[in-house]
C-alpha positions as CSV (number, residue, x, y, z in Angstrom):
1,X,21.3,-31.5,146.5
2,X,22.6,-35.2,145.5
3,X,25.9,-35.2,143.5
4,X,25.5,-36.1,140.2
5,X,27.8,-38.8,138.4
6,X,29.8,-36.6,137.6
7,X,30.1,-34.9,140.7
8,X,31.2,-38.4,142.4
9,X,33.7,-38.9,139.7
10,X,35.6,-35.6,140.1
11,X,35.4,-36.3,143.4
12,X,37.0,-39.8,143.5
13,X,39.5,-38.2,141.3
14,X,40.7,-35.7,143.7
15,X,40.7,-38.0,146.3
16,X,43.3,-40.3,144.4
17,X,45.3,-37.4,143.9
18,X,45.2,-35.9,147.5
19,X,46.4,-39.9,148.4
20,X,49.5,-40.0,146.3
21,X,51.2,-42.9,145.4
22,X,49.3,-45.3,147.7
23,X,50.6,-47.1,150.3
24,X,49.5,-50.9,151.6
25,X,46.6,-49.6,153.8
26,X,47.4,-51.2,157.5
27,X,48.3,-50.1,160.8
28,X,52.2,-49.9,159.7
29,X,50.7,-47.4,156.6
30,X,49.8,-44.8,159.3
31,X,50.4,-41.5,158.3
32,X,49.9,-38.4,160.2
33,X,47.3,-34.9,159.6
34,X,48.7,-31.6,161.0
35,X,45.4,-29.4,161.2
36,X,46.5,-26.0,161.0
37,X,45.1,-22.7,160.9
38,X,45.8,-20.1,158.4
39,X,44.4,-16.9,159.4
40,X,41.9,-14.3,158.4
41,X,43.7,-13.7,154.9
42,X,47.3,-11.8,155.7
43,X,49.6,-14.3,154.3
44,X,52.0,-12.6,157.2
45,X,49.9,-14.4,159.8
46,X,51.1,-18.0,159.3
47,X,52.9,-18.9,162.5
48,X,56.5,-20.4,162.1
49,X,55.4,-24.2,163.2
50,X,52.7,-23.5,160.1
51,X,55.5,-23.1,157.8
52,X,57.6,-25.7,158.7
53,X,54.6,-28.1,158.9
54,X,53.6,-27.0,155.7
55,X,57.3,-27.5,154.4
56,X,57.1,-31.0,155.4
57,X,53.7,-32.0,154.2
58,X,53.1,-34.8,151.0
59,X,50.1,-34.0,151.1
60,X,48.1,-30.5,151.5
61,X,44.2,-29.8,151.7
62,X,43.7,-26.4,151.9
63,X,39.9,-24.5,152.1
64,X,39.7,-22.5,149.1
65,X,40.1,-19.3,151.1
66,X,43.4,-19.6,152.2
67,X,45.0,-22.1,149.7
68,X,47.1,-19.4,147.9
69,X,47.8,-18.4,151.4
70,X,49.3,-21.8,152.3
71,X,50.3,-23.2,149.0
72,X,53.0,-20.5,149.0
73,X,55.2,-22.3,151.7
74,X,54.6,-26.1,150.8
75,X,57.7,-28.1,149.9
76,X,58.8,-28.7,145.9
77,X,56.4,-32.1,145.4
78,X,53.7,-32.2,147.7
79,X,50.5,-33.2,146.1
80,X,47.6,-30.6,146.1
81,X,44.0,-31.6,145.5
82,X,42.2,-29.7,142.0
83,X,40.7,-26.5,143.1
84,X,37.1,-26.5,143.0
85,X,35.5,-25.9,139.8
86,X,34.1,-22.4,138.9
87,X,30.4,-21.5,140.0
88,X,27.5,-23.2,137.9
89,X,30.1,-26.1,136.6
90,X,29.4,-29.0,139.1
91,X,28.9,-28.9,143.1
92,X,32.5,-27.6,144.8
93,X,34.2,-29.8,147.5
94,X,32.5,-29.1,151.1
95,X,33.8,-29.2,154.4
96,X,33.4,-33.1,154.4
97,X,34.8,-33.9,151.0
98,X,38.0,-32.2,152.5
99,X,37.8,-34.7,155.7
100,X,37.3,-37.4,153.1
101,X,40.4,-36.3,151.1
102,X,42.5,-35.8,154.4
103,X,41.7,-39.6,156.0
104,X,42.4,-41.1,153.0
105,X,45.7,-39.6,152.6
106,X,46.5,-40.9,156.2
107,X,45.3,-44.0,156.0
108,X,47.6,-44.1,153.0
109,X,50.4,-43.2,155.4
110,X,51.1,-39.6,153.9
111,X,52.0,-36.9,156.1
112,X,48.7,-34.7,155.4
113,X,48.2,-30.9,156.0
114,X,45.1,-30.1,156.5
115,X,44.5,-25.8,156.1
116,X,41.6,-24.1,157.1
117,X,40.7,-20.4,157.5
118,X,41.1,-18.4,161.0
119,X,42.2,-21.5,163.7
120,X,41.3,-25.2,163.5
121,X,39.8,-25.1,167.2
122,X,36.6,-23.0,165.7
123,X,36.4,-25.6,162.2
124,X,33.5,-27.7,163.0
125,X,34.7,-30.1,159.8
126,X,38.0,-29.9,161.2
127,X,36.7,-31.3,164.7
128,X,35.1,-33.7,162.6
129,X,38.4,-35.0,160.9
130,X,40.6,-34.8,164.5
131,X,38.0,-37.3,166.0
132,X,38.2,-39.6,162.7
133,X,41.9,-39.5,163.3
134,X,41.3,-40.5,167.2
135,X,39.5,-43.3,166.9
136,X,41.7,-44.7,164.0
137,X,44.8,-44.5,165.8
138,X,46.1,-41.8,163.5
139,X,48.7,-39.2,164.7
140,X,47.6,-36.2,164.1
141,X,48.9,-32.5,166.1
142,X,46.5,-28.8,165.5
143,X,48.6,-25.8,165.3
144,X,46.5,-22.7,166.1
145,X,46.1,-19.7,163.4
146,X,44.8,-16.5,164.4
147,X,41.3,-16.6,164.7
148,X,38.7,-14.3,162.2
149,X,36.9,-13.5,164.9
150,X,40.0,-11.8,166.4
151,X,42.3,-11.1,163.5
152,X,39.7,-9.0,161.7
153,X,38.9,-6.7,164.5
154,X,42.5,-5.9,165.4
155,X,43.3,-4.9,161.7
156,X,39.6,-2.6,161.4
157,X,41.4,-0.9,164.5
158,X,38.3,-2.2,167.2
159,X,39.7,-3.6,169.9
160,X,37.4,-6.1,171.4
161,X,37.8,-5.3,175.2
162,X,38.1,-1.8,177.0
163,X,39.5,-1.0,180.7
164,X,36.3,-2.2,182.2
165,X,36.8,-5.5,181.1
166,X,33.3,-5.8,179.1
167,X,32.6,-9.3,177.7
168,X,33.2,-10.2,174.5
169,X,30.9,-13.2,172.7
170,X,31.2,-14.7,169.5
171,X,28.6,-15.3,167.0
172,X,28.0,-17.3,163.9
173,X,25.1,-15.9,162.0
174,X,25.0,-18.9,160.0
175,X,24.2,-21.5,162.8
176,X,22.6,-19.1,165.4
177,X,19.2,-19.9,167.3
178,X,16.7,-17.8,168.1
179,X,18.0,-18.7,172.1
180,X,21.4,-17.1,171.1
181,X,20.0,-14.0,169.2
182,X,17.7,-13.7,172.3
183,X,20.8,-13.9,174.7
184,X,23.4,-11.5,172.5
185,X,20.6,-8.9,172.5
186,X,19.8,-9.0,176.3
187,X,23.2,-8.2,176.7
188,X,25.8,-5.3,176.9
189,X,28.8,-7.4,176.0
190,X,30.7,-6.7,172.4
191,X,29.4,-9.0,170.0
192,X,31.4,-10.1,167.4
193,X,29.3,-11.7,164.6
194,X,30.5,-13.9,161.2
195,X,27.8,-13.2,159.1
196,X,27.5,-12.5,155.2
197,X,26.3,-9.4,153.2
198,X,23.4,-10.8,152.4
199,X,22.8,-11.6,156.0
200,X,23.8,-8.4,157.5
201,X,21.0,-6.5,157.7
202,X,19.0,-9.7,158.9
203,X,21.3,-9.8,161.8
204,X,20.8,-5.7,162.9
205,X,17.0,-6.6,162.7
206,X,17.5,-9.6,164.8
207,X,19.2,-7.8,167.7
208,X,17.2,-5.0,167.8
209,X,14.2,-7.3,168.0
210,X,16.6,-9.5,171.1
211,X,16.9,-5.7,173.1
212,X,20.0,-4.1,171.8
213,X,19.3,-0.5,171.0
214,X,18.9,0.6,166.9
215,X,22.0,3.5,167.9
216,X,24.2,0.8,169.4
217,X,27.7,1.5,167.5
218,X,28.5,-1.1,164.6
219,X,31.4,-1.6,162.3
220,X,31.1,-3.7,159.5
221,X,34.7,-5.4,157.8
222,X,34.8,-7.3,154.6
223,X,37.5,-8.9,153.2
224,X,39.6,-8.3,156.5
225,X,43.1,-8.8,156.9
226,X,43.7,-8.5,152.9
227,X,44.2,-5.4,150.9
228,X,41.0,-5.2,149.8
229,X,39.7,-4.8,153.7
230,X,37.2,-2.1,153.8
231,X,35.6,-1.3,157.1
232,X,32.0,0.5,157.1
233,X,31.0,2.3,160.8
234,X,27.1,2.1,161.2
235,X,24.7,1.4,163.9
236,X,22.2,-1.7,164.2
237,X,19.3,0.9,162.8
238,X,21.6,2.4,160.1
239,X,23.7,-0.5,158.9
240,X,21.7,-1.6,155.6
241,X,21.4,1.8,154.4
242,X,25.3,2.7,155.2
243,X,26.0,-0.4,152.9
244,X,23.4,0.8,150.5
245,X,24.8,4.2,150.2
246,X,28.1,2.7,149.5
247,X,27.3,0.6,147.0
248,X,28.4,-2.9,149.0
249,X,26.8,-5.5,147.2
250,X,27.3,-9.0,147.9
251,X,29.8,-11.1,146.3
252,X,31.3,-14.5,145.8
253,X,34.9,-13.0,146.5
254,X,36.4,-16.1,147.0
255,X,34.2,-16.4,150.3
256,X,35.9,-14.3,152.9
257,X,33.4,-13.7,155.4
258,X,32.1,-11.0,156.7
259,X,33.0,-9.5,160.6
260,X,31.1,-7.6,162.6
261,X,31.3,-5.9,165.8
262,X,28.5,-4.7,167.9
263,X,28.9,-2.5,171.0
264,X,30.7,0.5,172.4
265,X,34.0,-0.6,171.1
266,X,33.4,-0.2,167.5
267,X,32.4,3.5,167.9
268,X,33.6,5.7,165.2
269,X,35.5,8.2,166.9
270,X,37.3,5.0,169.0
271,X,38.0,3.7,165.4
272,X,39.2,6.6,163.8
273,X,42.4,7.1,166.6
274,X,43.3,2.9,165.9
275,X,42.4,2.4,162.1
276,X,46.3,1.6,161.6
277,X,46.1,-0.7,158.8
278,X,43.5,0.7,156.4
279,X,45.5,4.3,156.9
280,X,48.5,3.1,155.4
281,X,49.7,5.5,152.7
282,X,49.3,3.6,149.8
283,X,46.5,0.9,152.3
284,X,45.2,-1.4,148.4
285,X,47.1,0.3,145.4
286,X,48.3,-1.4,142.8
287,X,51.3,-0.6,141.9
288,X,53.2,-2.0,138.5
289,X,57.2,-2.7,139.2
290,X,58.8,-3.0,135.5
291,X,61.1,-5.3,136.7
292,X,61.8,-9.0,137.2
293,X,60.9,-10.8,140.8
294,X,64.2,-11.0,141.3
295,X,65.3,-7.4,141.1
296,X,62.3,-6.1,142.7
297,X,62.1,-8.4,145.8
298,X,62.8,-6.0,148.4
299,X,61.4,-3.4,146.6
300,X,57.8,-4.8,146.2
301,X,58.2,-6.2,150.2
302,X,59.1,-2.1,151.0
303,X,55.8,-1.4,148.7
304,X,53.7,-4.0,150.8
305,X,54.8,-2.6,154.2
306,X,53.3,0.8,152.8
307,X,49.8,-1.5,152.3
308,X,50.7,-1.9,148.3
309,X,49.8,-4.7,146.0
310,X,52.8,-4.9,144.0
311,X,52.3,-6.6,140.6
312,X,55.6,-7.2,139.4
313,X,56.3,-7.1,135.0
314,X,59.5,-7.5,133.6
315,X,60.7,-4.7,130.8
316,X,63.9,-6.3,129.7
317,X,65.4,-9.8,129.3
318,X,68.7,-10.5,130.1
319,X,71.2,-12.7,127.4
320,X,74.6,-13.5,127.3
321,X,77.2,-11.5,125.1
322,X,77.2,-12.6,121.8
323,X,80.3,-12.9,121.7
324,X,81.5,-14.6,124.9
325,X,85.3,-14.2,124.2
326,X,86.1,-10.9,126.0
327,X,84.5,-12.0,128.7
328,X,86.2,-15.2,129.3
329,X,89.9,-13.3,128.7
330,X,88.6,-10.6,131.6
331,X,87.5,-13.3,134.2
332,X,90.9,-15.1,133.5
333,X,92.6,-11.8,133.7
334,X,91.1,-11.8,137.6
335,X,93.2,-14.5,138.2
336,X,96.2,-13.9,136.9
337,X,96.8,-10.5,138.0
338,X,96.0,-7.7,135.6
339,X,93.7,-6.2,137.6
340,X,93.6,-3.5,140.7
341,X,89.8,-3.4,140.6
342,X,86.6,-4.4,139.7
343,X,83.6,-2.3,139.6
344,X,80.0,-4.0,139.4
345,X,77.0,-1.5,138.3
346,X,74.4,-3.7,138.5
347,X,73.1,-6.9,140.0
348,X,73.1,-8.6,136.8
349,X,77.2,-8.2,136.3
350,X,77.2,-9.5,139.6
351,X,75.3,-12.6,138.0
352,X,77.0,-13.1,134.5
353,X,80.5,-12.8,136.7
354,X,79.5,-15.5,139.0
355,X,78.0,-18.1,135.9
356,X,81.6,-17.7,134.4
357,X,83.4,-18.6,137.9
358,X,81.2,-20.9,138.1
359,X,81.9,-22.6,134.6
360,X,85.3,-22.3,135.0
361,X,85.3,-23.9,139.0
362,X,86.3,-20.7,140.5
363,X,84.8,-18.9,143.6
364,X,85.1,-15.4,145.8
365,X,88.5,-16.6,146.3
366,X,89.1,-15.7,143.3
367,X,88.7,-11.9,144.3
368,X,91.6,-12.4,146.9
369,X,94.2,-9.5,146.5
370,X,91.7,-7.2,144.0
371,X,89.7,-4.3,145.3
372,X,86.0,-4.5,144.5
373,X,83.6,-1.5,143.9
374,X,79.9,-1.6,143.9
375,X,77.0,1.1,142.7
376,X,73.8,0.3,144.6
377,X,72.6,-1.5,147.5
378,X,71.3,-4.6,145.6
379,X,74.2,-5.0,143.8
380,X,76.9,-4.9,147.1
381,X,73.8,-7.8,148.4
382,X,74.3,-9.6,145.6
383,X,77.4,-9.5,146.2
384,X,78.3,-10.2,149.9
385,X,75.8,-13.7,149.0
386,X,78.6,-14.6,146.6
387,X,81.3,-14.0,149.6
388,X,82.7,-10.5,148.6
389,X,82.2,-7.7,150.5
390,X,83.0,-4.6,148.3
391,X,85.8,-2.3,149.5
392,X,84.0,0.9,147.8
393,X,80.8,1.7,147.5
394,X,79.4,5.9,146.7
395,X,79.1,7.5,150.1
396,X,76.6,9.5,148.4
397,X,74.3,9.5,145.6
398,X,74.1,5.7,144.4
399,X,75.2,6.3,140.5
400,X,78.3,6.2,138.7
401,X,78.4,9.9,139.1
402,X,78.6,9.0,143.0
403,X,81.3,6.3,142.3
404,X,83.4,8.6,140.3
405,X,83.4,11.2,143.3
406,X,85.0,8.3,145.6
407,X,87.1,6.4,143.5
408,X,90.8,7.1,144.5
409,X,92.7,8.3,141.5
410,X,95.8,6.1,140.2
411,X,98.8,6.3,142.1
412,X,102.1,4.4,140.6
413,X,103.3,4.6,143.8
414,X,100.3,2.9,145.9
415,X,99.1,1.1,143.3
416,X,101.3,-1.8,141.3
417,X,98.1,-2.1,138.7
418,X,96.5,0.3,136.7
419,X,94.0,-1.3,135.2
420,X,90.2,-1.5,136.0
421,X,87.6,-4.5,135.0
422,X,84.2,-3.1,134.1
423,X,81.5,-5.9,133.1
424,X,78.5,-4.5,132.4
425,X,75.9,-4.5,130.2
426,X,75.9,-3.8,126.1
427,X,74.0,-0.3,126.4
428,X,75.9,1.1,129.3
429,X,76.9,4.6,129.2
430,X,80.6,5.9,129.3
431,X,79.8,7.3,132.0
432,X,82.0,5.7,134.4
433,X,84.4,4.8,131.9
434,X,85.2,8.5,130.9
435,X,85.7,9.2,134.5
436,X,87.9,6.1,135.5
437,X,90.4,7.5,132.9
438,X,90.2,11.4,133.8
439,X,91.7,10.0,137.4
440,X,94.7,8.0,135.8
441,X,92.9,4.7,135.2
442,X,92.8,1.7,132.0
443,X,90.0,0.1,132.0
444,X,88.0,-2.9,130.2
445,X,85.0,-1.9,129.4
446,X,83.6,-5.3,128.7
447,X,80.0,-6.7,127.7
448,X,79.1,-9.5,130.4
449,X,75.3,-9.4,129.3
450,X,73.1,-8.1,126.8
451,X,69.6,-6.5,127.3
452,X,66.8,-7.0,125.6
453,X,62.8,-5.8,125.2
454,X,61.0,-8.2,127.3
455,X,58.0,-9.9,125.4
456,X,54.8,-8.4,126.2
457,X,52.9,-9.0,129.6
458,X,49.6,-10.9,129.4
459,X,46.6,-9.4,127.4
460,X,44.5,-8.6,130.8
461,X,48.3,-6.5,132.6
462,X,48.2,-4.6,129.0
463,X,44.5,-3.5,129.5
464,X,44.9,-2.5,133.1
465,X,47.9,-0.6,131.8
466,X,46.3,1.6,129.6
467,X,43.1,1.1,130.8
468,X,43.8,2.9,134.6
469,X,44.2,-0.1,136.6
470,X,46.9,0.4,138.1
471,X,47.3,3.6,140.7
472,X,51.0,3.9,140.2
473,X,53.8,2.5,138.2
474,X,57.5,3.0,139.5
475,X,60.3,3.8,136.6
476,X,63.8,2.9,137.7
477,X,65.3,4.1,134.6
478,X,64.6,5.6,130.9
479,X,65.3,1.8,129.3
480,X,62.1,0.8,131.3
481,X,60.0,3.5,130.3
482,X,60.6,2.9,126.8
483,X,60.3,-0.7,127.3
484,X,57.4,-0.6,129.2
485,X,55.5,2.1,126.5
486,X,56.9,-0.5,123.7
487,X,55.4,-3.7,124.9
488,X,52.2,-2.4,127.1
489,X,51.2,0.6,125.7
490,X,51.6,4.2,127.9
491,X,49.9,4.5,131.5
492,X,46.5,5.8,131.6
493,X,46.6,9.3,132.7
494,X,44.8,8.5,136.3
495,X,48.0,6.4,136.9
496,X,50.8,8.2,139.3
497,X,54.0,8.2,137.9
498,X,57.1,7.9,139.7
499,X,61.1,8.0,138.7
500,X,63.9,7.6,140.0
501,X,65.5,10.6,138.7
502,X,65.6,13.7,136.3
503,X,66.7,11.3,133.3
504,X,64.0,9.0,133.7
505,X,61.6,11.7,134.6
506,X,62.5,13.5,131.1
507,X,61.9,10.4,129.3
508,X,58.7,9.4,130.6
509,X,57.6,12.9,129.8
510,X,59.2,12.6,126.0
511,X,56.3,10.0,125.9
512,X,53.8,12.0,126.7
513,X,53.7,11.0,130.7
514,X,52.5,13.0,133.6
515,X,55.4,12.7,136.4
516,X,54.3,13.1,139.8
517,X,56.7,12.2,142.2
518,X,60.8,12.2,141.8
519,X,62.9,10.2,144.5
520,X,65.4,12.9,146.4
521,X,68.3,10.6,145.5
522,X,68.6,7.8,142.8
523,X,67.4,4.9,145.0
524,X,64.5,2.3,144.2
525,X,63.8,2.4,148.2
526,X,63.9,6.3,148.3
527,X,61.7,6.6,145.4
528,X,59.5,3.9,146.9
529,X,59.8,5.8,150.2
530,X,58.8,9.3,147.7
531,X,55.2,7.6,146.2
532,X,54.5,6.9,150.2
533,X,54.6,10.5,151.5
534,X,53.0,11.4,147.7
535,X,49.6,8.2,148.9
536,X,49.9,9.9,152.4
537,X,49.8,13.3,151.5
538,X,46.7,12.6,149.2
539,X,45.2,10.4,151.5
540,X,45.6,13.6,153.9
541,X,44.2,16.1,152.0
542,X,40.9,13.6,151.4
543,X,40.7,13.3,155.2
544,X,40.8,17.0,155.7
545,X,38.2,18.1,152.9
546,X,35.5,15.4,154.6
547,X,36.0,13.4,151.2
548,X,36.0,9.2,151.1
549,X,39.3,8.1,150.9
550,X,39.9,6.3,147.3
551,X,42.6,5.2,145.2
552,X,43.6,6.4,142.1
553,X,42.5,4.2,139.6
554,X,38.8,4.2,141.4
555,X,38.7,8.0,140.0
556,X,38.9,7.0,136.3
557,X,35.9,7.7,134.3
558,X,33.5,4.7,134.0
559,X,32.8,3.4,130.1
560,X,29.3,3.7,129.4
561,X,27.4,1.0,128.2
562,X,26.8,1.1,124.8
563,X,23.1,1.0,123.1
564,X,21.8,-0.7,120.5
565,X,18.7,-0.1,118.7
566,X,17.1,-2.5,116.4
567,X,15.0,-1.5,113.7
């Protein structure tokens, strides 16, 4: 197909902005391409030298497949060619548009990363572009990935050699001569084939026409390495109609290819024992975290470890105090002396103490001589990065209740002070305040940061809320229940529900919720750690009663389609 005129505009116009600002072209303009590999599709596959070439780069052309893979780690600045338009709405950048958009950057004398899917070594456009580079004197360096042809297999749990050492070959369906097919069916060696779905059953035919036997084992992984991986056993006579059965139909997801591996080593029983990556308990949920990035960093990494596809939406908003004054008398009042403690409850009152130190010039030293009490890990993290490590934090349950059965009671004798600084937030309970004074103490209960309804996720979150998109939503506390009813709309009832504790669990039920798993202990990792043994459990029971293992939100009645009749 010949580009049209528009098609050569758009693509002059990425190529100026893949160049940057350009540079006198000459041999002193040299730039330099690193040609790296990105993997199957885990963004956890990257290699350290990928990140820090990617960290570097002015200039990054990535295939479309693994440019949110890559994109993630380059540095604040570096130019990034336009994605290619949608399907049906011009002619997308190929393989050699890219090369164009790489030499040109270098020739400009930008440092150029050039990204491709599974390892450079195996990217015939790639090749292409190192050989350009070569003959123009550019510097260029490859830094391997982990190949598709390897990465895939390893996480559909088929290991591509066995004791006896059988060979392993490589095929590309797509380029593939009749002398190959004839050679790969002759043989007994595993074959490891990068076809498509449409080509699948194509290539079965083919081998069984080359020699192989229709019962020889096959397994069949799409979208590998991701959390969408799905991995179909077969055999080269069965394959079409295993694909058939389970409703595979081919798709333009954003062209991950299909693997498959032919031969002994693929058998089902062999697979079974090493599928460790599609058995994860909660292997390609998606699970809504009502809080901000920020607070649920650790907790959506703890959710991906699990296999999870965290999808994190904010509840509340945090503001400052309206009125700012208390505040400012208390953090003064740290450094003159009127305080024996300080207690932090949250990560935020970590944060609205440290903006005020840091308005006023002051830092942890500051803290010197005053003991300091935390509730929750996050919150002793947050702060131990500001340079204070707390002297008390609950030995057991993480609440104020658990503070409260630790916290010394006052002693004129031990303890010169007897006053306490609490920040916290406008809608904290008393609590903690109630039970600071039972054991002897004063304290200043003060509002260091108010908390209000987050506006309302984006119109497609809201649907999936209520809609059953989403296999499980994880409620730290009753505030984000309510917030999360008021500005989404309440869970569809396929959607597991977790809390962190009887108070949210009573809550979420006030509103008509369904709770099916409560942390042991009030802890966002325990109650994480709770909805894994809950997915395993499940997963489990599927595995005993002979059922397909699904998720959730794939059990929620389908709408039908409605009818019209015309008259």
């Amino acid at each position: 197909m010949s580009p049209t005129p528009s098609t050569r505009k758009a693509s002059a116009s990425a190529r100026t902005a893949a160049t940057g600002a350009a540079r006198p072209p000459g041999p002193a303009a040299r730039g330099h391409v690193t040609f790296l590999g990105a993997g199957p599709g885990d963004p956890g596959l990257l290699t350290l030298r990928a990140v820090e070439a990617l960290s570097a780069a002015d200039v990054l052309v990535a295939d479309p497949m693994v440019l949110a893979v890559v994109r993630a780690h380059a540095r604040a600045g570096a130019v990034t060619p336009p994605a290619p338009p949608a399907p049906g709405v011009d002619v997308p950048p190929t393989t050699a548009d890219a090369g164009h958009l790489v030499m040109e950057a270098a020739r400009a004398g930008r440092r150029v990363v050039h990204a491709v899917a599974g390892d450079p070594g195996l990217d015939g456009g790639a090749a292409q572009a190192m050989r350009e580079c070569a003959a123009e004197g550019i510097a260029f360096e490859v830094v391997p990935g982990v190949a598709t042809a390897v990465g895939v297999p390893a996480y559909a749990g088929v290991p591509l050699h066995d004791p006896q050492g059988t060979d392993v070959r490589v095929v590309d369906a797509a380029t593939a001569s009749e002398q190959i097919w004839g050679e790969a069916g002759a043989s007994d060696c595993t074959l490891v084939v990068q076809t498509s779905l449409e080509d699948i059953a194509a290539t079965a035919r083919e081998l069984v026409a080359a020699g192989r036997k229709p019962d020889t084992p096959m397994t069949v992984t799409l979208a590998g390495t991701t959390t969408r991986q799905r991995t179909f056993s077969a055999t080269l006579g069965s394959v079409a109609q295993v694909l058939k059965s389970a409703k595979v139909l081919p798709s333009p997801d954003a062209g991950q290819a299909v693997i498959a591996v032919v031969g002994e080593q693929s058998a089902p029983a062999r697979r079974e024992q090493l599928a460790w990556f599609e058995s994860k308990p909660l292997f390609g949920w998606h699970v809504l975290v009502p809080r901000t990035k920020e607070q649920a960093a650790s907790l959506s990494e703890q959710l991906r470890s699990y296999g999870a596809v965290p999808h994190e939406v904010p509840t509340i908003a945090v503001e400052p105090p309206r009125t700012p004054q208390q505040m400012e008398r208390a953090v003064k009042g740290l450094v003159t002396g009127r305080y024996e403690w300080i207690a932090f409850t949250s990560v935020n009152a970590v944060k609205a103490v440290r903006e005020k130190f840091e308005e006023y010039g002051l830092d942890a030293r500051a803290f010197a001589g005053i003991k300091v009490a935390a509730v929750g890990e996050q919150t002793a993290a947050a702060l131990v990065e500001f340079g204070v490590r707390p002297d008390l934090q609950p030995s057991g349950e993480q609440s104020s209740h658990g503070l409260l059965e630790d916290w010394p009671p006052y002693d004129p004798v031990f303890d010169p002070i007897d006053r306490v600084f609490l920040p916290r937030a406008d809608i904290a309970t008393e609590t903690l305040v109630a039970g600071l004074k039972d054991l002897g103490w004063e304290v200043d209960d003060i509002t260091a940061y108010r908390t209000v309804r987050a506006s309302p996720p984006p119109a497609e979150t809201r649907e999936a809320i209520k809609g059953g998109g989403f296999d499980a939503v994880l409620f730290t506390s009753s505030s984000t229940v309510r917030n999360l009813v008021g500005i989404a709309g309440k869970p569809h009832n396929v959607t597991v529900i977790a809390c962190i504790g009887p108070a949210t669990a009573k809550t979420a039920e006030e509103h008509g919720l369904r709770v099916d798993v409560m942390a042991p202990e009030p802890s966002v990792h325990k109650l994480a750690e709770a909805l894994a043994e809950f997915g395993a459990r499940r997963r489990a029971a599927a595995v005993e009663a002979g059922e397909h293992v699904t998720r959730p939100s794939e059990r929620r009645p389908r709408r039908r389609a409605r009818t019209t009749t015309t008259s």
